[in-house]
C-alpha positions as CSV (number, residue, x, y, z in Angstrom):
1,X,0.0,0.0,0.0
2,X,3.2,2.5,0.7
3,X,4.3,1.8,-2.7
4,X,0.9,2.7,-4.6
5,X,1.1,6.1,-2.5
6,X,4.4,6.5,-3.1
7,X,3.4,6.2,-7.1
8,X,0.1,8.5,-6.6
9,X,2.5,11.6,-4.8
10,X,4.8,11.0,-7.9
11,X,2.1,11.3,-10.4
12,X,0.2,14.2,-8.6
13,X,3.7,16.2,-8.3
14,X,4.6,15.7,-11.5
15,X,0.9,17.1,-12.4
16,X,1.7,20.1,-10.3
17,X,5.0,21.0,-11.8
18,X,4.4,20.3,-15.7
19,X,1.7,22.3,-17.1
20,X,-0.3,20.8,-20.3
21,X,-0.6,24.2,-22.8
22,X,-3.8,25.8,-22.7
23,X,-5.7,26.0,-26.2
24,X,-7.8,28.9,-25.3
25,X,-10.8,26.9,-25.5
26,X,-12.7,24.0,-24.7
27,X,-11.2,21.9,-27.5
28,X,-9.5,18.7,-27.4
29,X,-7.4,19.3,-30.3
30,X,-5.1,20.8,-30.6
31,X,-4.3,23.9,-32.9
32,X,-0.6,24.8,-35.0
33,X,-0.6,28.1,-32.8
34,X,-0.4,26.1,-29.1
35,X,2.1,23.9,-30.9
36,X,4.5,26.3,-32.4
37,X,4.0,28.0,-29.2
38,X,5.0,25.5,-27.0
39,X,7.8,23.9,-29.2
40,X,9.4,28.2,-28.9
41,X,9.4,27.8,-25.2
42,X,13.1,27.1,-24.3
43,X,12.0,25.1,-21.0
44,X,12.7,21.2,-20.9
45,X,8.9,19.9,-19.8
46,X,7.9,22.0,-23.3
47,X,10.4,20.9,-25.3
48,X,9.6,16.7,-24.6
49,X,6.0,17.9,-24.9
50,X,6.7,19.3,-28.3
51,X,8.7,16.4,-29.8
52,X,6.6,14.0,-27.8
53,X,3.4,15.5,-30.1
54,X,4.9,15.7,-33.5
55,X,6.7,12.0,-32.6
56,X,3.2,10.9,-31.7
57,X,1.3,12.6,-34.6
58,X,3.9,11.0,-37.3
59,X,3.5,7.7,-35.7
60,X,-0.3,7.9,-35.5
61,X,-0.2,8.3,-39.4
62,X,3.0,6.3,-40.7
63,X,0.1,3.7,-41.7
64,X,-2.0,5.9,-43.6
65,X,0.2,7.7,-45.4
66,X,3.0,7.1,-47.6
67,X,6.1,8.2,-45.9
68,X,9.9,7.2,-46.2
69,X,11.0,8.7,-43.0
70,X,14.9,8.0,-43.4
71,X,16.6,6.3,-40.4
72,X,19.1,9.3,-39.8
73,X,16.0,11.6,-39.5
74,X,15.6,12.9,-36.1
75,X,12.1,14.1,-33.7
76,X,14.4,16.8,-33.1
77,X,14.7,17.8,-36.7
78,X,10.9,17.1,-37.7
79,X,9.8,19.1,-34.6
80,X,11.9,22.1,-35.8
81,X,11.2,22.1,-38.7
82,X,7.3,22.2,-38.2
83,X,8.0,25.2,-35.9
84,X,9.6,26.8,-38.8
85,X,6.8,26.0,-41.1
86,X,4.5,27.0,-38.8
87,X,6.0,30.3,-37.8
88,X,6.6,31.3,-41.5
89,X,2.7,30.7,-42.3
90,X,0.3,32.1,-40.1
91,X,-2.6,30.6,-42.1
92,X,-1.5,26.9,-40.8
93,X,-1.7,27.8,-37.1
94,X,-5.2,27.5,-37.7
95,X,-5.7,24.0,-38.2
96,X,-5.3,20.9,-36.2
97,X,-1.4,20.4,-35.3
98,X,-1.6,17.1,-36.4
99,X,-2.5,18.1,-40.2
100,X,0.0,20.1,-40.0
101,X,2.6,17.6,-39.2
102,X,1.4,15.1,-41.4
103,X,2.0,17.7,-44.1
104,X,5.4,18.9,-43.7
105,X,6.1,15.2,-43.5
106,X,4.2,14.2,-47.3
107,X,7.1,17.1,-47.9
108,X,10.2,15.5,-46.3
109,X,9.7,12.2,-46.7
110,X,7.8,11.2,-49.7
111,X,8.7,7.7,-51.2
């Protein structure tokens, strides 16, 4: 029984000191703004949460899409890049992060 409260104060402390990023709204997607603006923050928690998304997003679509990620291709590299996309085109912070990813990878990484 020590253990399982042991694990519940780790979980609920880690809820306290990493903050999910706030869409603005009640929506559960989430837009290319709150991602570009979380991937700019130079803090650690927001920087695993922003490779963590775009990792999760191209991995949720490798199987419907025709992709040749390369091996040497990095979640560091993808996730920058979609920041760069996205800052340079206001129009895509509009729509669902996820399209957005799936996009700039159809770009990079076409078979």
């Amino acid at each position: 029984m020590r253990v399982l409260t042991g694990v519940s104060a780790v979980i609920i402390m880690s809820s306290l000191t990493i903050s999910p990023p706030t869409l603005g709204d009640a929506s559960p997607h989430l837009d290319g703004q709150a991602l570009m603006n979380a991937c700019a923050r130079a803090d650690e928690a927001w920087i695993s949460f922003c490779h963590g998304y775009v990792q999760g997003a191209l991995d949720g679509m490798e199987d419907h899409l025709e992709l040749c990620v390369p091996e040497r291709a990095t979640r560091s590299d993808l996730a920058q890049i979609v920041y760069e996309v996205l800052l340079e085109s206001p129009e895509l912070q509009q729509l669902r992060a996820a399209s957005v990813v799936g996009a700039v990878a159809m770009k990079l990484y076409p078979c």
